[in-house]
MARMARGU-439999 format. One record per residue: residue in one letter; residue number from 1; y, z, x of N, C-alpha, C, O in turn. Coordinates in steps of 0.05 Angstrom, whole numbers. Atoms other than C-alpha are relative to their C-alpha. Last residue first. Layout:
REM MARMARGU-439999
A|NUM|Y|Z|X|Y|Z|X|Y|Z|X|Y|Z|X
...
REM end
This chain:
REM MARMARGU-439999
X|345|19|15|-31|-131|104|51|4|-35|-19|-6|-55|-9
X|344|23|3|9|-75|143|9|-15|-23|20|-5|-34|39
X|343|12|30|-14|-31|189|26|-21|-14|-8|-40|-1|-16
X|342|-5|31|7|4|226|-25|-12|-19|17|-11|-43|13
X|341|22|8|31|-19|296|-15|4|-41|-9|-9|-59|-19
X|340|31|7|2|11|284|60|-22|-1|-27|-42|-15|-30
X|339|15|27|-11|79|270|34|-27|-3|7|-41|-22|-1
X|338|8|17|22|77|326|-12|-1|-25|13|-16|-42|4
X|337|22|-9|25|71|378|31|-5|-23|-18|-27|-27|-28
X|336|28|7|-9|117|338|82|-29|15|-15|-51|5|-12
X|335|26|-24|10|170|349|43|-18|-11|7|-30|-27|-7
X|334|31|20|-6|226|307|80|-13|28|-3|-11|50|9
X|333|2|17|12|299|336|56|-36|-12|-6|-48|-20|-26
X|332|13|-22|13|300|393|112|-1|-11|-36|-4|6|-54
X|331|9|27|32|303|341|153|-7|27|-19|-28|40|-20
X|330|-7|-4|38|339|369|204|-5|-13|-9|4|-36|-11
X|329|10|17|21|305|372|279|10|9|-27|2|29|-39
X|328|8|-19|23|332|431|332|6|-30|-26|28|-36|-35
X|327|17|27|-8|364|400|401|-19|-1|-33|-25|-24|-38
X|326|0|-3|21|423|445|406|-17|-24|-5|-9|-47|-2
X|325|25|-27|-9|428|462|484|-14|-3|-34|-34|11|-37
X|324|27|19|-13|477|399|479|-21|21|8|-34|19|29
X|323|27|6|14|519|434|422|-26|-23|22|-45|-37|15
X|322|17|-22|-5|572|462|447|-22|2|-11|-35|21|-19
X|321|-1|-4|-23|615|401|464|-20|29|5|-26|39|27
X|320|27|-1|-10|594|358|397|5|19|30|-12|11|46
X|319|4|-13|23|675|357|375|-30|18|-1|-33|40|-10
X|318|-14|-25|7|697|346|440|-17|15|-23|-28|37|-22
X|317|6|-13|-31|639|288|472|22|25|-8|17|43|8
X|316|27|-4|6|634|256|397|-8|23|20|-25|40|17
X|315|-11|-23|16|723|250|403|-31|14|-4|-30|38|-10
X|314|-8|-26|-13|691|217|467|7|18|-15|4|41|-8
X|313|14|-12|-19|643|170|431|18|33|22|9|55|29
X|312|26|-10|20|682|152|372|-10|19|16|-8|43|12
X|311|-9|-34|10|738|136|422|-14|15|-23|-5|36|-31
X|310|-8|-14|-26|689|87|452|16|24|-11|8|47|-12
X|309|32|-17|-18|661|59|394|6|13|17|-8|33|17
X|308|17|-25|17|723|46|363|-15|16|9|-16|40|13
X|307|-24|-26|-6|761|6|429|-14|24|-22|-18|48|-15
X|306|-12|-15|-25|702|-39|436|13|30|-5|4|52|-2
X|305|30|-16|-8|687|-59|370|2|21|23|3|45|23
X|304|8|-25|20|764|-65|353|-29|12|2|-35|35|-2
X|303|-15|-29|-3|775|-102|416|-1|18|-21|2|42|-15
X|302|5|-20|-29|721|-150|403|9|17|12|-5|32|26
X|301|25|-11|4|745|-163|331|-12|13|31|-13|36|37
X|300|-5|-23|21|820|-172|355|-27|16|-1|-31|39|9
X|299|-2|-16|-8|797|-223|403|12|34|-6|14|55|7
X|298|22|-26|-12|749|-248|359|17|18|24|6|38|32
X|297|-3|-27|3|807|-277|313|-18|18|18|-16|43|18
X|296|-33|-12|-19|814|-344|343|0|28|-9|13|43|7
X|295|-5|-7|-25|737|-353|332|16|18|15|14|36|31
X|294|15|-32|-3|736|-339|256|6|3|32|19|23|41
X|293|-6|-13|10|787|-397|253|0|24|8|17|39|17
X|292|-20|-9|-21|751|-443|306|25|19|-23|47|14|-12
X|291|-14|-29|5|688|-434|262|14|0|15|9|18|32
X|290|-14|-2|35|672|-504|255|17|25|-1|39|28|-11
X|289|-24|4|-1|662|-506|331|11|-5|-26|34|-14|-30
X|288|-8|4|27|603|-468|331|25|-1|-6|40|18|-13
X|287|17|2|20|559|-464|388|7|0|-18|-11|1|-35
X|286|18|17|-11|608|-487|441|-22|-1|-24|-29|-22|-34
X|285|-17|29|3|666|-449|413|-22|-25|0|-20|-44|-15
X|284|-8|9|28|629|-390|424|7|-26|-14|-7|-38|-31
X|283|37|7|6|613|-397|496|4|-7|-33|2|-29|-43
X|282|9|24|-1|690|-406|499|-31|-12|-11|-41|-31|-23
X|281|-16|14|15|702|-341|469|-9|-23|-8|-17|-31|-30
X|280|11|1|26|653|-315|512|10|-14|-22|-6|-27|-35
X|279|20|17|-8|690|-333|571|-25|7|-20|-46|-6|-15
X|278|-11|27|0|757|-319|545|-33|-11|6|-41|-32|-4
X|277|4|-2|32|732|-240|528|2|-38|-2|-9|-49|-21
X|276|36|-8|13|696|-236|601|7|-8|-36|-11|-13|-52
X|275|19|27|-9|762|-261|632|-25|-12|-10|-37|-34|-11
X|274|-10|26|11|808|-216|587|-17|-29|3|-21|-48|-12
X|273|8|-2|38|772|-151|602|3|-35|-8|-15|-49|-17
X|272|29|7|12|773|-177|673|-6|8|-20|-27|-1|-30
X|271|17|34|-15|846|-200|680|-29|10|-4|-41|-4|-20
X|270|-6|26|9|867|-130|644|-4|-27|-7|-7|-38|-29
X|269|14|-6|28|832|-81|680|6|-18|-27|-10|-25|-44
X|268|34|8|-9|855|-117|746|-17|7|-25|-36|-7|-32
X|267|8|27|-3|927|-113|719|-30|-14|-2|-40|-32|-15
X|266|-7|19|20|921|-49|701|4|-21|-1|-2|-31|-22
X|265|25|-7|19|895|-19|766|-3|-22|-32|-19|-40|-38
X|264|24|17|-7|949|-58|801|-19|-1|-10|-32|-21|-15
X|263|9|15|23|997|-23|763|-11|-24|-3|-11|-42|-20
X|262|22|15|-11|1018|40|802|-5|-20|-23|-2|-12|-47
X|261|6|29|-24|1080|55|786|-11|-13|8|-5|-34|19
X|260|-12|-10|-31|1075|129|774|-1|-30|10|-11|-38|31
X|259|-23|-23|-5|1069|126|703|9|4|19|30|17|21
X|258|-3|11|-2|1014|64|710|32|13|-5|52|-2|-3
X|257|-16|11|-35|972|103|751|28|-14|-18|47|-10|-2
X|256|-23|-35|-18|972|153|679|6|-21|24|29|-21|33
X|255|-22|-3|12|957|79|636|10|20|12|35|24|12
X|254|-18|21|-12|903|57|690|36|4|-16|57|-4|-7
X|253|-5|1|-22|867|115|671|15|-9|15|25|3|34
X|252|-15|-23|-4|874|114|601|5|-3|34|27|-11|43
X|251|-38|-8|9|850|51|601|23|23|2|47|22|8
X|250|-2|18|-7|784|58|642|39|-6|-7|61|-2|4
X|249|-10|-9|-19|774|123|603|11|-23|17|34|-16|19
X|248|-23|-19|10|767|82|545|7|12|31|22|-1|45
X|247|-26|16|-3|726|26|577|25|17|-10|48|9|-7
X|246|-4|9|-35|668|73|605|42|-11|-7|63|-5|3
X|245|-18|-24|-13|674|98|531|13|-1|33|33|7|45
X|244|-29|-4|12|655|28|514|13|20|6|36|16|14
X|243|-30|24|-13|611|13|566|26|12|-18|48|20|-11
X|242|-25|-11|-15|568|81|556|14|-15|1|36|-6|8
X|241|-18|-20|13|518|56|500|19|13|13|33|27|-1
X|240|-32|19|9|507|-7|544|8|25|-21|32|27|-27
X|239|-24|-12|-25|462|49|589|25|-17|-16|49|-14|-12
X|238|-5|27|-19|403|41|535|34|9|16|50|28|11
X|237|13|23|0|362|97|500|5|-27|20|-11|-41|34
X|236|-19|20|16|402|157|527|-17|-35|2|-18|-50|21
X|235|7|35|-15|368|227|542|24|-22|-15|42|-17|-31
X|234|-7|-10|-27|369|292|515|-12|-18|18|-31|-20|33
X|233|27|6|-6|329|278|451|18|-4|29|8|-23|41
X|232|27|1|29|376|310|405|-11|-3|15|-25|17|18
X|231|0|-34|0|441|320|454|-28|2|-14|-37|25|-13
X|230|0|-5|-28|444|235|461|-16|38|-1|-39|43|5
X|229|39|5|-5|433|229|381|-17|7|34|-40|12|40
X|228|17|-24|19|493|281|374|-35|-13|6|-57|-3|10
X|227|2|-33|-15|529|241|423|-19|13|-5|-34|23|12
X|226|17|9|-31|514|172|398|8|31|2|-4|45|-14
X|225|31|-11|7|543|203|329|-12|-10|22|-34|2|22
X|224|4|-39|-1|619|199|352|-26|6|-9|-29|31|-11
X|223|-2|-12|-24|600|127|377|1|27|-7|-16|43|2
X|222|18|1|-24|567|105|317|4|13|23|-14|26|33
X|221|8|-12|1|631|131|271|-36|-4|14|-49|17|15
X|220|-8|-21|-12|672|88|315|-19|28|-15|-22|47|0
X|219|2|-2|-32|641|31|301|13|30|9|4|42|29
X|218|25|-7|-1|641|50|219|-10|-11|38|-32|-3|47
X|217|8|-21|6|712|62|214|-42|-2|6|-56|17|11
X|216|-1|-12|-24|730|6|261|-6|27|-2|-8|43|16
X|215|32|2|-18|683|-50|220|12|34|21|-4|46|35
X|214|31|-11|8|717|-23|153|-15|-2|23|-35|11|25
X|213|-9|-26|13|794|-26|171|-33|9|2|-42|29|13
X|212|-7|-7|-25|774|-103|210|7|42|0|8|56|20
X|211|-33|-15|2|753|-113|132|4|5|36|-17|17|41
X|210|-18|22|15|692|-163|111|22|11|13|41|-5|16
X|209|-27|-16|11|638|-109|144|15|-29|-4|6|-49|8
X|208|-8|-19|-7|565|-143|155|22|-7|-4|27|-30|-12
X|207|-28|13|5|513|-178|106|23|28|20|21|52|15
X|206|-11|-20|5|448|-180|134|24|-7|0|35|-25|13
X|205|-33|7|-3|391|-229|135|18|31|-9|9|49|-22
X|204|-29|-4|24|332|-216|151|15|-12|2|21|-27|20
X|203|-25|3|6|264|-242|196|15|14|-31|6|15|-54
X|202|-5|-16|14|195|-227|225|29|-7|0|40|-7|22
X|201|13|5|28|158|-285|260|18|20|-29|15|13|-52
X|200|-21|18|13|198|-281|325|-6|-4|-35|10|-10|-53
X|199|20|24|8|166|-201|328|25|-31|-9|44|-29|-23
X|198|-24|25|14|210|-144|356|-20|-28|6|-28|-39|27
X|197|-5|17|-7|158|-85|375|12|-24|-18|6|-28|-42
X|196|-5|13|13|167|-20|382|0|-19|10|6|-22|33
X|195|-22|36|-7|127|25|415|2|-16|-26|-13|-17|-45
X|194|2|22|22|106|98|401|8|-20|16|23|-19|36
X|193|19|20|-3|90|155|467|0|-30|-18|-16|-47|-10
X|192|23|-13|2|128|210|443|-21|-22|-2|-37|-27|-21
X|191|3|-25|-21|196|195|476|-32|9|-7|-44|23|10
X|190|1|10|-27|190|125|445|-2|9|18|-10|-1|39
X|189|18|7|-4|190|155|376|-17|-5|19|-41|-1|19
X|188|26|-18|6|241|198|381|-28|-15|-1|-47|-1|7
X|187|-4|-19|-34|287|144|412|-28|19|-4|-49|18|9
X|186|16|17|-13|264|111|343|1|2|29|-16|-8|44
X|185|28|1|-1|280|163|309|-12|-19|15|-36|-17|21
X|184|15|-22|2|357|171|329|-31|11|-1|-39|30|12
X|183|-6|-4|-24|368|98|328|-18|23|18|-37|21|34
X|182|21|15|-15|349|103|257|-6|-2|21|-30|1|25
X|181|35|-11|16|390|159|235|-14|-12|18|-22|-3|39
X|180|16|-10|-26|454|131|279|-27|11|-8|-46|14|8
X|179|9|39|-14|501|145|229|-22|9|18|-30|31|25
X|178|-13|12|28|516|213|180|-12|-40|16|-19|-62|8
X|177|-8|19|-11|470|253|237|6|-27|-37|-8|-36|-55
X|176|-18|-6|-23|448|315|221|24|-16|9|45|-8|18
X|175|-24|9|19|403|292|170|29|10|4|48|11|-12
X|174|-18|-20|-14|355|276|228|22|1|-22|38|-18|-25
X|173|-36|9|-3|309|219|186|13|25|14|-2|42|5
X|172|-13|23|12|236|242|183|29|-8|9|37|-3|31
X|171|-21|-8|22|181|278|209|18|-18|-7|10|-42|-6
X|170|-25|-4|-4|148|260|278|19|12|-23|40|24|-16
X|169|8|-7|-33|67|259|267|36|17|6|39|42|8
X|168|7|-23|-7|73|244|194|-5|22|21|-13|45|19
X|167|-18|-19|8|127|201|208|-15|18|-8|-4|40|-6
X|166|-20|-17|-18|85|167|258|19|20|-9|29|37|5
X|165|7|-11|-15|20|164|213|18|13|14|18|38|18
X|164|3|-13|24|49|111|156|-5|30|20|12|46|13
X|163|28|-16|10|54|65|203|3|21|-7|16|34|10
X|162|13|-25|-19|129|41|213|-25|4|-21|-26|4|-46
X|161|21|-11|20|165|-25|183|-27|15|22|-41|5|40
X|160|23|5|-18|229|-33|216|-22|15|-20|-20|35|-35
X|159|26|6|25|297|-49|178|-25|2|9|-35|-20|7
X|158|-1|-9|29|333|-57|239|-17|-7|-16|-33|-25|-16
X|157|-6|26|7|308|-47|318|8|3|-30|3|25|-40
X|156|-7|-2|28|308|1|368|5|-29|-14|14|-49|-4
X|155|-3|-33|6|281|12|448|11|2|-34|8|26|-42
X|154|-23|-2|0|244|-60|448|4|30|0|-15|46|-6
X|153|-5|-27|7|179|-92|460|33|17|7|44|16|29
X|152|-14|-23|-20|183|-163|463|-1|21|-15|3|22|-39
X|151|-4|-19|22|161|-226|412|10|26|33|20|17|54
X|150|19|-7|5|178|-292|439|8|21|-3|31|27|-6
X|149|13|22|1|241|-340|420|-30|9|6|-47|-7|-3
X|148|28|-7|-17|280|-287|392|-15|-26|1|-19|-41|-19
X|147|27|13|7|355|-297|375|-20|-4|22|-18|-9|46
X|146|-3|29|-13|400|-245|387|-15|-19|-20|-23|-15|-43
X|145|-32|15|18|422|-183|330|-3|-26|21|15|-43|18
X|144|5|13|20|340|-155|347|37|-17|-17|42|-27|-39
X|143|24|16|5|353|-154|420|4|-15|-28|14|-37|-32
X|142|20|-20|19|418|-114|428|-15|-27|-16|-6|-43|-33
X|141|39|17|1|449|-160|478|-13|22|-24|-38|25|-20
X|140|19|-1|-23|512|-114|493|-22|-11|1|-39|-4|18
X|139|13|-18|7|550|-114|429|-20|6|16|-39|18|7
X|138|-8|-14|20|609|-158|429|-18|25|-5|-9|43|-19
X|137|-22|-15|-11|602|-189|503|14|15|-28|37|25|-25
X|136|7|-18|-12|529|-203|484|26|14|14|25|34|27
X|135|-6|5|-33|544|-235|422|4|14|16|18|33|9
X|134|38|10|-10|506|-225|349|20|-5|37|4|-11|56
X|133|38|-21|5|555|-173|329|-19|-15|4|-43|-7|4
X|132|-5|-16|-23|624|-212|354|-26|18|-3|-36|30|15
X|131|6|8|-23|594|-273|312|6|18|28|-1|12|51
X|130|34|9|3|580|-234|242|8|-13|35|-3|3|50
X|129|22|-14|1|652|-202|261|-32|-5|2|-47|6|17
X|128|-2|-12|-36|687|-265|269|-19|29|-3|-43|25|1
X|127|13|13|-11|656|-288|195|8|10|33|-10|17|48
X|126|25|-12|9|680|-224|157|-17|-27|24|-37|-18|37
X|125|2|-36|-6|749|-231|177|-25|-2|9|-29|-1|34
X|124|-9|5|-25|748|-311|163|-6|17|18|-19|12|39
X|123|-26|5|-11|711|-308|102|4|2|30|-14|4|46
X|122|-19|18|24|648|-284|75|28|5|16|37|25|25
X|121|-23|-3|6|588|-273|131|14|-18|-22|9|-40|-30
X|120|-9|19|17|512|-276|138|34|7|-3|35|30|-13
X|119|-20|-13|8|482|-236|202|10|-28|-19|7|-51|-11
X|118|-30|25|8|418|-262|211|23|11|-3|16|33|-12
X|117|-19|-6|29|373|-199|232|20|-20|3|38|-19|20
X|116|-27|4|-6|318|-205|287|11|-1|-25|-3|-3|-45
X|115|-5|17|-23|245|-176|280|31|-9|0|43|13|-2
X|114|-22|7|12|212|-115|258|12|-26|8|6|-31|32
X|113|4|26|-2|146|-67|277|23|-11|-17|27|1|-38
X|112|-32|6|10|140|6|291|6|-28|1|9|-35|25
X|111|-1|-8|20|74|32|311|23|-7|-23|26|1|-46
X|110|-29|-14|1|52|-14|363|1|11|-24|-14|2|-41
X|109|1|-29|3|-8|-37|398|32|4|-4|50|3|12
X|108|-10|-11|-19|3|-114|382|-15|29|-7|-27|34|-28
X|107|8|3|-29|-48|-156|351|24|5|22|28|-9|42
X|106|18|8|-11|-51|-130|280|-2|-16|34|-24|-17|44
X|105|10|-27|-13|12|-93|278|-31|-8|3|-44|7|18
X|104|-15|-6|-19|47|-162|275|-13|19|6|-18|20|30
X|103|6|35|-11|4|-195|216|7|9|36|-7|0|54
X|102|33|-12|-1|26|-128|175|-16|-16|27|-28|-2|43
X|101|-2|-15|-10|103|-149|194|-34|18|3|-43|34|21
X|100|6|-3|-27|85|-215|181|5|19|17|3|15|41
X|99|20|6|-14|61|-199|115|-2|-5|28|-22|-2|42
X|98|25|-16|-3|118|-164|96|-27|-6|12|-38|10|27
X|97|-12|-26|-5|177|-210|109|-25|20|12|-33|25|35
X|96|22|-8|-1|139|-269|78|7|24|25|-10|29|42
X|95|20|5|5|208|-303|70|-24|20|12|-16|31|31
X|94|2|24|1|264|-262|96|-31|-8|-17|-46|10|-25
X|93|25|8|-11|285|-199|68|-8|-33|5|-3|-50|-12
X|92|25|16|29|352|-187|40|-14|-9|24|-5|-19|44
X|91|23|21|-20|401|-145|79|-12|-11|-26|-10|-6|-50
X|90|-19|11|6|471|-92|41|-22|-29|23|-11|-43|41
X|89|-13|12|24|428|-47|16|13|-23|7|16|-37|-13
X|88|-30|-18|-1|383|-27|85|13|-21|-32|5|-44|-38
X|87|-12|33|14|309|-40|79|30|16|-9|36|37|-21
X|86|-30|-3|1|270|15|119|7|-25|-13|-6|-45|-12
X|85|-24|22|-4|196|-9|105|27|18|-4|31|29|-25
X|84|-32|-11|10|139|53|105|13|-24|13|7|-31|36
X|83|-13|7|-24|58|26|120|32|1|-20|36|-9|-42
X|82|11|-6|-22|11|70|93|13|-15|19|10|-12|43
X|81|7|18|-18|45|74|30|-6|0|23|9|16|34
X|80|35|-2|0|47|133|-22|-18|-26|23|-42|-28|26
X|79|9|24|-10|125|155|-8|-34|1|1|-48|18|12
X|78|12|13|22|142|210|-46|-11|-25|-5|-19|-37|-25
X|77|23|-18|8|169|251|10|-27|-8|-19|-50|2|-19
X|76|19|-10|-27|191|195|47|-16|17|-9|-40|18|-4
X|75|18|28|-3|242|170|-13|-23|3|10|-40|-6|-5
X|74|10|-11|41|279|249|-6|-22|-21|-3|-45|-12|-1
X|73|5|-31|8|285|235|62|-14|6|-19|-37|13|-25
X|72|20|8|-10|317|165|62|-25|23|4|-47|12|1
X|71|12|11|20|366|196|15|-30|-9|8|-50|-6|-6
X|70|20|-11|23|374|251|63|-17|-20|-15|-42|-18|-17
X|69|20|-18|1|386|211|118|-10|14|-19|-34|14|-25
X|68|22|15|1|426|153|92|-21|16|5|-42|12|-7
X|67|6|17|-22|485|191|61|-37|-5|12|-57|6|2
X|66|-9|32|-4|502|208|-4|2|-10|32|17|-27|41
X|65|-26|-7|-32|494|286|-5|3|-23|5|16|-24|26
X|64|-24|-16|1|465|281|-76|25|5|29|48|10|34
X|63|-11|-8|-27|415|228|-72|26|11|6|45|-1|16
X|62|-20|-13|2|384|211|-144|7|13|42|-9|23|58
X|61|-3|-24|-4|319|172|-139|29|13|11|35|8|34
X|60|-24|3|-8|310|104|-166|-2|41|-4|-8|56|-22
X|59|-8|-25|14|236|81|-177|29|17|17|28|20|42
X|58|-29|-16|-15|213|24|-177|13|18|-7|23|22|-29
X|57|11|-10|-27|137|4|-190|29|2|15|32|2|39
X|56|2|-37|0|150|0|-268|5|20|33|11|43|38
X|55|23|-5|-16|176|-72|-258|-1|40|0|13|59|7
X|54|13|25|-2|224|-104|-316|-31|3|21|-51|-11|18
X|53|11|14|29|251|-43|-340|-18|-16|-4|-35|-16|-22
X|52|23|-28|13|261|-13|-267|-4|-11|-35|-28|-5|-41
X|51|32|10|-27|300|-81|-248|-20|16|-8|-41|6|-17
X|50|15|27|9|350|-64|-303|-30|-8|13|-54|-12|7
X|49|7|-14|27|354|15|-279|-7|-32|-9|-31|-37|-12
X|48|38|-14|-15|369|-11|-209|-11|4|-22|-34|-5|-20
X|47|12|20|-20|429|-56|-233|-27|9|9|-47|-3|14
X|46|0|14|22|458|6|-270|-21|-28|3|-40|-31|-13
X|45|25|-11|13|455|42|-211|-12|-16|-17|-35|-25|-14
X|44|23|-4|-16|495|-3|-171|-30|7|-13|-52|-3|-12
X|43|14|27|17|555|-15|-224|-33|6|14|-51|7|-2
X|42|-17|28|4|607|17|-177|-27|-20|-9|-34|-41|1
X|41|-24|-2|21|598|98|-183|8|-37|-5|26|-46|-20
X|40|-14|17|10|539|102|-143|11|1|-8|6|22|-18
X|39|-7|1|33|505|169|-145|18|-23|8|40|-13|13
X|38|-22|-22|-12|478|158|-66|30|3|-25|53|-2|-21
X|37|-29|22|9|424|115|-93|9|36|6|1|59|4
X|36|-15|-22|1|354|131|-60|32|-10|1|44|-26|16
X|35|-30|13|2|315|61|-88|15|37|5|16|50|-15
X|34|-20|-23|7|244|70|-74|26|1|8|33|-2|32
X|33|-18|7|-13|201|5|-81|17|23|-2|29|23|-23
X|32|-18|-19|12|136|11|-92|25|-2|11|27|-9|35
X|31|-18|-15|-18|70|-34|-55|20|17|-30|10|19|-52
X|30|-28|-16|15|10|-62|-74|17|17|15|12|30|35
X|29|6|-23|2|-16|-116|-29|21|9|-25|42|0|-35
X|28|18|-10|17|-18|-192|-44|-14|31|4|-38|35|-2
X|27|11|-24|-11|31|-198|12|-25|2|-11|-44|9|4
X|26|27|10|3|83|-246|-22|-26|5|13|-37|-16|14
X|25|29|-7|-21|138|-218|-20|-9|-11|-7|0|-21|-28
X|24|0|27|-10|195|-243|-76|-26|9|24|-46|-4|18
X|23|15|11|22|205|-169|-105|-14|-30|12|-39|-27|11
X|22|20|-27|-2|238|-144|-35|-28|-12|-22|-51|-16|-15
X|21|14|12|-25|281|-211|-38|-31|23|13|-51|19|28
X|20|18|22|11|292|-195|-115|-14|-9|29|-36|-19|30
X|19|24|-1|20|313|-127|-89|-21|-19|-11|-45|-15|-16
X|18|17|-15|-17|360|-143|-38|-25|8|-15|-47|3|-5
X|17|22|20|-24|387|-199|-74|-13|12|7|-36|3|5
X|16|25|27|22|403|-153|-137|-16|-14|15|-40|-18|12
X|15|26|-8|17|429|-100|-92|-16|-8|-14|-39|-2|-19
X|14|29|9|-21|481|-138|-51|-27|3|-15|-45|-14|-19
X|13|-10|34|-3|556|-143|-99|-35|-16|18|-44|-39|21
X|12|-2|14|17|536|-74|-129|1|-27|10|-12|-42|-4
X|11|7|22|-7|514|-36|-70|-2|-20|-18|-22|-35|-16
X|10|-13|18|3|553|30|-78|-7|-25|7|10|-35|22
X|9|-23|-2|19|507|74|-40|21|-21|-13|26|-38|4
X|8|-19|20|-1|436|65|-14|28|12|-12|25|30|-29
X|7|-22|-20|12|378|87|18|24|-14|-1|33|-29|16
X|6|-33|9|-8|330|34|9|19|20|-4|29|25|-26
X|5|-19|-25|2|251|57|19|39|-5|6|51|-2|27
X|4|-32|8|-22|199|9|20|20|14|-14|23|15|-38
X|3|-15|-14|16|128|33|1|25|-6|21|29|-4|45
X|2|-24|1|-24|73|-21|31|17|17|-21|12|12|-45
X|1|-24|0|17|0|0|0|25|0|18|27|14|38
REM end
C-alpha cells in the first residue's frame, strides 16, 4: 500500500492538480491520500472535501499549528502504507510517479527514493526565479532542481518516497523546525546509515514563489532554520550551505575597510560577484533566449536568494546561540503507537 501525505496550507490555485496528478498513478497498488490542511481559509478545504466525495480513500486531517511538521506528523500516525510519499501542495506528480519510485527501490539499496523537480513558472517574476532555482550560481547544484541524466545517490531530495521502516526506525518530521523538515530528516537518515537515491526515471513539477517579497521571506527563513538543522545532527550536509553567509560577512567586511578608505576589498568583491552573475546570465541566455525578460531580472533574483539566505543564516547563528548542546527530537505529533498498529505486510 503507497500512503502519500500533503501537508498543506492555502493551496487553492494548486490542490486540484496536485491531487488529480496523485489520483492519475497508475501503480495498480492500493494506496490513501492524507491531506494535513493547515485550516485553510482560501477555498482549499472545500476542494479536498469535493475530491473526498468522489474517492473514500482521502482523508483531510485538521492541522492546528499550520506548519509542515506537525501536519506531516499527524498524516504519519495514521499512515497504513509501507511505502510513505511527501507530495508538497504547490507540485503535481509526473506520469507513473509511483511506480518508478517502487521500480527504483527494486535495484538500488536505498531507503529513500525521488528524482528531479521541473520548476513551472507564471510571469516574468515568477519565471526568473524558476531559472535562478534550477542554476548552479542560484542554488549551488542541488542535484534534484538539475537535470539527471543517470541516477546518483544524493544528501536530500523533494517529495521522496521512504520505506515504511525508516520512520519507524527514525520518527518523524522535527516540529522544531518551521522550514527545513525534510532536509532535517534526511541528514538524519544518512547519519544512521540510509541512502538516497535520485532516479532519471522519477519526475515533478513544481510551482515556485511569483513575488521577489515571497522568494526572500521564504530564503531567508531556510537560512535561519539551517542552524537549528546544523545544532540537531551536529554536522552540515553540504558546504554550499555556508556561501551565502560566507557572502554576508564578505560584505560587511568590505563595507567597515570601506570606512577607512580601503576599497580594494570592495571592488574585488564586487568584479567577482558580478563576473560569476554575468557568466551565468549568459549561460542562461544560451538555453533560453525567449526568456530575455525573466533573464534581465535574475540579477535581482540572484541577489535576493543570496542576500536572504545568508542573513537568515546569521540572524539563525543569534537567535539559535544557546542551543547547539540542544540536540533533543520533536515530534511530539508522530504517534508511533498507532503507527506501528497500522502496518500492514
Amino acid at each position: 500500500m503507497i500512503s502519500y501525505i500533503l501537508p498543506i496550507r492555502n493551496e487553492f490555485g494548486f490542490i486540484e492538480k496536485t491531487l488529480q496528478s496523485i489520483l492519475s498513478q497508475n501503480n495498480g497498488k492500493d494506496f490513501e491520500i492524507l491531506v494535513a490542511d493547515g485550516m485553510s481559509d482560501d477555498g482549499t478545504r472545500e476542494i479536498v472535501k469535493e475530491f473526498q466525495k468522489r474517492n473514500s480513500y482521502i482523508i483531510l486531517i485538521n492541522n492546528l499549528e499550520k506548519i509542515v511538521s506537525t501536519g506531516f506528523n499527524r498524516a504519519l500516525s495514521i499512515a497504513k502504507g509501507n511505502v510513505i510519499i511527501r507530495v508538497d501542495g504547490h507540485s503535481i506528480l509526473g506520469n507513473n510517479f509511483t511506480q518508478h519510485c517502487l521500480n527504483a527501490f527494486e535495484k538500488v539499496d536505498a531507503v529513500c527514493v525521488g528524482g528531479a523537480t521541473e520548476h513551472v513558472a507564471f510571469g516574468f517574476i515568477g519565471s526568473s526565479i524558476k531559472i535562478a532555482q534550477s542554476s548552479i550560481f542560484g542554488v549551488g547544484g542541488v542535484a534534484f532542481r538539475q537535470g539527471l541524466i543517470g541516477g546518483e545517490f544524493v544528501d536530500t531530495l523533494a517529495f521522496g518516497a521512504y520505506k515504511r521502516e525508516v520512520l519507524e526506525e527514525l520518527g518523524g518530521y522535527d516540529e522544531e523546525l518551521v522550514r527545513n523538515q525534510d532536509d532535517e530528516f534526511n541528514f538524519r537518515l544518512i547519519q544512521n546509515g540510509g541512502k538516497i537515491w535520485l532516479d532519471p526515471s522519477i519526475n515533478s513539477k513544481y510551482f515556485p514563489r511569483t513575488s521577489f517579497v515571497k522568494l526572500f521571506k521564504q530564503y531567508f527563513q531556510y537560512g535561519f532554520y539551517k542552524i537549528r538543522v546544523m545544532q540537531k545532527r551536529r554536522g552540515i550536509a553540504s558546504l554550499r550551505h555556508l556561501v551565502p553567509a560566507l557572502f554576508i560577512i564578505a560584505i560587511i567586511t568590505v563595507l567597515i575597510y570601506s570606512l577607512y578608505g580601503i576599497t580594494i576589498p570592495a571592488i574585488l568583491l564586487g568584479a567577482s560577484y558580478a563576473a560569476l552573475m554575468i557568466i551565468s546570465i549568459f549561460i542562461e541566455l544560451l538555453k533560453s533566449p525567449k526568456n530575455i525578460l525573466s533573464i534581465f531580472l535574475l540579477p535581482i533574483t540572484f541577489f535576493i536568494l543570496h542576500f536572504s539566505y545568508g542573513i537568515g543564516f546569521l540572524s539563525g547563528m543569534i537567535y539559535f546561540f544557546n542551543k547547539w548542546n540542544d540536540t533533543n527530537l520533536i515530534d511530539s505529533h508522530f504517534n508511533r503507537d498507532t503507527f506501528n498498529e497500522n502496518t500492514l505486510s
